[in-house]
VOSE-282316 format. One record per residue (C-alpha): residue in three letters; residue number from 1; x, y, z; chain. Coordinates in steps of 0.25 Angstrom, whole numbers, padded with zeros to 4 digits. Each point is the difference from the previous one (the first is absolute). Layout:
<atoms>
{atom ALA NUM {X Y Z} A} ...
</atoms>
This chain:
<atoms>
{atom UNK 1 {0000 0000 0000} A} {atom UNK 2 {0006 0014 -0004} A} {atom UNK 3 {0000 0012 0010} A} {atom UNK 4 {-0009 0011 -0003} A} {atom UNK 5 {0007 0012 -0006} A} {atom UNK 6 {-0010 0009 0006} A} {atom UNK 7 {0006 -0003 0014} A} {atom UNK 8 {0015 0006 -0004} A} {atom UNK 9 {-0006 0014 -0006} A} {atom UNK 10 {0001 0013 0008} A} {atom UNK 11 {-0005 0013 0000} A} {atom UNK 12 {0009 0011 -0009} A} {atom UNK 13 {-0001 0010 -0008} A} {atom UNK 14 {0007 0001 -0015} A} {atom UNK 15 {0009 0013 0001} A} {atom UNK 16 {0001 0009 -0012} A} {atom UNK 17 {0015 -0004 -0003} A} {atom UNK 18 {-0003 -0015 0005} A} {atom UNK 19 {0011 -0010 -0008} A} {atom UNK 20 {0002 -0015 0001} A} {atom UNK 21 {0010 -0005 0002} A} {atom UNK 22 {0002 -0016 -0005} A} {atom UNK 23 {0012 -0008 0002} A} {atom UNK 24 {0009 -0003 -0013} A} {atom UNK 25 {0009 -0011 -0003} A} {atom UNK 26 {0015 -0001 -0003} A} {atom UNK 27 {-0003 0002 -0015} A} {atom UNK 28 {-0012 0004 -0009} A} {atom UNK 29 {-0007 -0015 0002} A} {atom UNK 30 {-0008 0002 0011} A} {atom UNK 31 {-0013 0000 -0009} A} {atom UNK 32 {-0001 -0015 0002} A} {atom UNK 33 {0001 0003 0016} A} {atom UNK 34 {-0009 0009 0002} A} {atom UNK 35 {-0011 -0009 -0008} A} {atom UNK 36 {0003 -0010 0009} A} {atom UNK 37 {-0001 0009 0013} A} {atom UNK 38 {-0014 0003 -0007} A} {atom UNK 39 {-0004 -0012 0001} A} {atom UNK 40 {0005 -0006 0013} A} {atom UNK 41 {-0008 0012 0005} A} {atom UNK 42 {-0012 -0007 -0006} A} {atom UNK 43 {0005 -0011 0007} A} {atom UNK 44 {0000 0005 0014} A} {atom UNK 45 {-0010 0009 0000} A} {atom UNK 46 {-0015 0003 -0006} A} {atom UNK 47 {-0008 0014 -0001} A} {atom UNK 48 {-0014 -0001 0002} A} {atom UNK 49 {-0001 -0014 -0002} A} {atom UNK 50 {0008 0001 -0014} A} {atom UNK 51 {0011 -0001 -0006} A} {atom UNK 52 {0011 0010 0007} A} {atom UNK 53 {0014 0002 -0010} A} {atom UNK 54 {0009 0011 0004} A} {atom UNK 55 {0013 0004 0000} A} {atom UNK 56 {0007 0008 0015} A} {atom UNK 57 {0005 0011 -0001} A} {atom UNK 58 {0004 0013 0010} A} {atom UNK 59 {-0006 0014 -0001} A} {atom UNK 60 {0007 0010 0001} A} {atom UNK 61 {0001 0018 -0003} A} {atom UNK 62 {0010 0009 -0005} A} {atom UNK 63 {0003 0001 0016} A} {atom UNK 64 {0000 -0014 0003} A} {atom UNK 65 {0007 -0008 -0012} A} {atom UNK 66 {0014 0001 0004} A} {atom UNK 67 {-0004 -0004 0017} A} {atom UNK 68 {-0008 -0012 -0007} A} {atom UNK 69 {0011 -0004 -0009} A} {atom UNK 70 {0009 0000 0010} A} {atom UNK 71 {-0007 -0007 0011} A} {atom UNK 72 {-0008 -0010 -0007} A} {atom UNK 73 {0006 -0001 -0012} A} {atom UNK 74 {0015 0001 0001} A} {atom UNK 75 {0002 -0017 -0004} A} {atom UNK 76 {-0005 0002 -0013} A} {atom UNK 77 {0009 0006 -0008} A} {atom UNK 78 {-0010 0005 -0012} A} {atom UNK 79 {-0014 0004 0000} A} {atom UNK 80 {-0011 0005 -0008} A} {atom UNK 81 {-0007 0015 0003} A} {atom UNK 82 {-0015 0000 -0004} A} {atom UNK 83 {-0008 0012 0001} A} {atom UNK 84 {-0014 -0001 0006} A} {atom UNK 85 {-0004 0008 -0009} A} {atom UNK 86 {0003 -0011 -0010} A} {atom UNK 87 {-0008 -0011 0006} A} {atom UNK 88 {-0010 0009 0005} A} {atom UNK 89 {-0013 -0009 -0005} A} {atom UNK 90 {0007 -0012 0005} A} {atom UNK 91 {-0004 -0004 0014} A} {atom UNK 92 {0013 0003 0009} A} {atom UNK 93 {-0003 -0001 0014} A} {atom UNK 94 {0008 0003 0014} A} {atom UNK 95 {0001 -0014 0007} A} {atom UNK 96 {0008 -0007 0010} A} {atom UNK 97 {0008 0011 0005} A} {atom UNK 98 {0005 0013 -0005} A} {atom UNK 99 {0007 0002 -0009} A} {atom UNK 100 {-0005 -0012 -0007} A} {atom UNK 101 {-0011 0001 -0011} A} {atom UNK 102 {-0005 -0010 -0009} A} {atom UNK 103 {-0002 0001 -0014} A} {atom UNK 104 {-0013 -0010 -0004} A} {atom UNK 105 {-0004 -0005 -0015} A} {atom UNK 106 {-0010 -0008 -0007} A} {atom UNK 107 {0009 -0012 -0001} A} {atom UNK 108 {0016 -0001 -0003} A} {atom UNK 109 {-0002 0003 -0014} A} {atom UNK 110 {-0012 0008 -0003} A} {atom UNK 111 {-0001 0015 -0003} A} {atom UNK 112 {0001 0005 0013} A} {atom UNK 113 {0013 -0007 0002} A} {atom UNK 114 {0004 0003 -0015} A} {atom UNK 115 {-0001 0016 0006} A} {atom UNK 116 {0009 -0001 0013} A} {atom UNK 117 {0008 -0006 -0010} A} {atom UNK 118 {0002 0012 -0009} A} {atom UNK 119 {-0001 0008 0011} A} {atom UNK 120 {0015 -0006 0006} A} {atom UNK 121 {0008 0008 -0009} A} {atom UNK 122 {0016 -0003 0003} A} {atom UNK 123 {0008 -0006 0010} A} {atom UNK 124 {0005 0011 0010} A} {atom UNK 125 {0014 -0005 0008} A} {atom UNK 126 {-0003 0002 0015} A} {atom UNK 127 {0010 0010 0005} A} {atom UNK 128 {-0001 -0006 0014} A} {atom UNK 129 {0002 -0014 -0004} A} {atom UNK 130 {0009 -0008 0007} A} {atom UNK 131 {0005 -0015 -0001} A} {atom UNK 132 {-0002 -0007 0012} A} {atom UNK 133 {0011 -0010 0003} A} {atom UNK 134 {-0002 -0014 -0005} A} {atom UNK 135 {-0013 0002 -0008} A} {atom UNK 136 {-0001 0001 -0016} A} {atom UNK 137 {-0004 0013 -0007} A} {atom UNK 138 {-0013 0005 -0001} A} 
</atoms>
């Protein structure tokens, strides 16, 4: 039995700068990757007694990119900059805790995912990346 999404959404407000930010791989082949994250969401978790695919990612304003980068994102060493404003008419709602947002879709293939898609643009180098000892790039 999966978990109920509904139970891991919290209140909060889109901000008028609002980004997401969504973890990238070594190279320019984590497509496959985030399909498969799509789905294992839809594995774990339902949405109204559906189907639930998403994608996590962390939100973040002109203020809080770099603190957030830094903090909970400073193992990955690229990462893709979506603006909200992009993926607006998708459903991209605060869960878990702040300052993570999840991105849903009507499936790992459908249009809805085919938009965030589009909307990734290019992988950014985190400038507060650092390699931990002992583990493989990410």
């Amino acid at each position: 039995m999966s978990e109920r999404h509904e139970e891991v959404i919290r209140p909060g407000e889109v901000a008028a700068d609002l980004v997401l930010l969504l973890r990238g791989g070594v190279h320019d082949d984590g497509i496959l990757r985030l399909q498969e994250q799509a789905g294992d969401m839809n594995r774990r978790f339902s949405l109204e007694g559906g189907d639930c695919y998403g994608i996590s990612t962390f939100a973040a304003t002109e203020e809080s990119e770099a603190w957030i980068l830094a903090r909970n994102m400073a193992v990955r060493r690229r990462y893709y900059r979506i603006r909200y404003e992009d993926v607006a008419d998708l459903r991209v709602l605060p869960t878990f805790r702040a300052p993570h947002w999840t991105v849903l879709f009507d499936g790992s293939e459908g249009p809805d995912y085919r938009k965030f898609m589009d909307a990734l643009g290019d992988l950014r180098d985190n400038p507060h990346w650092r390699q931990r000892p002992g583990r493989s790039l990410r």
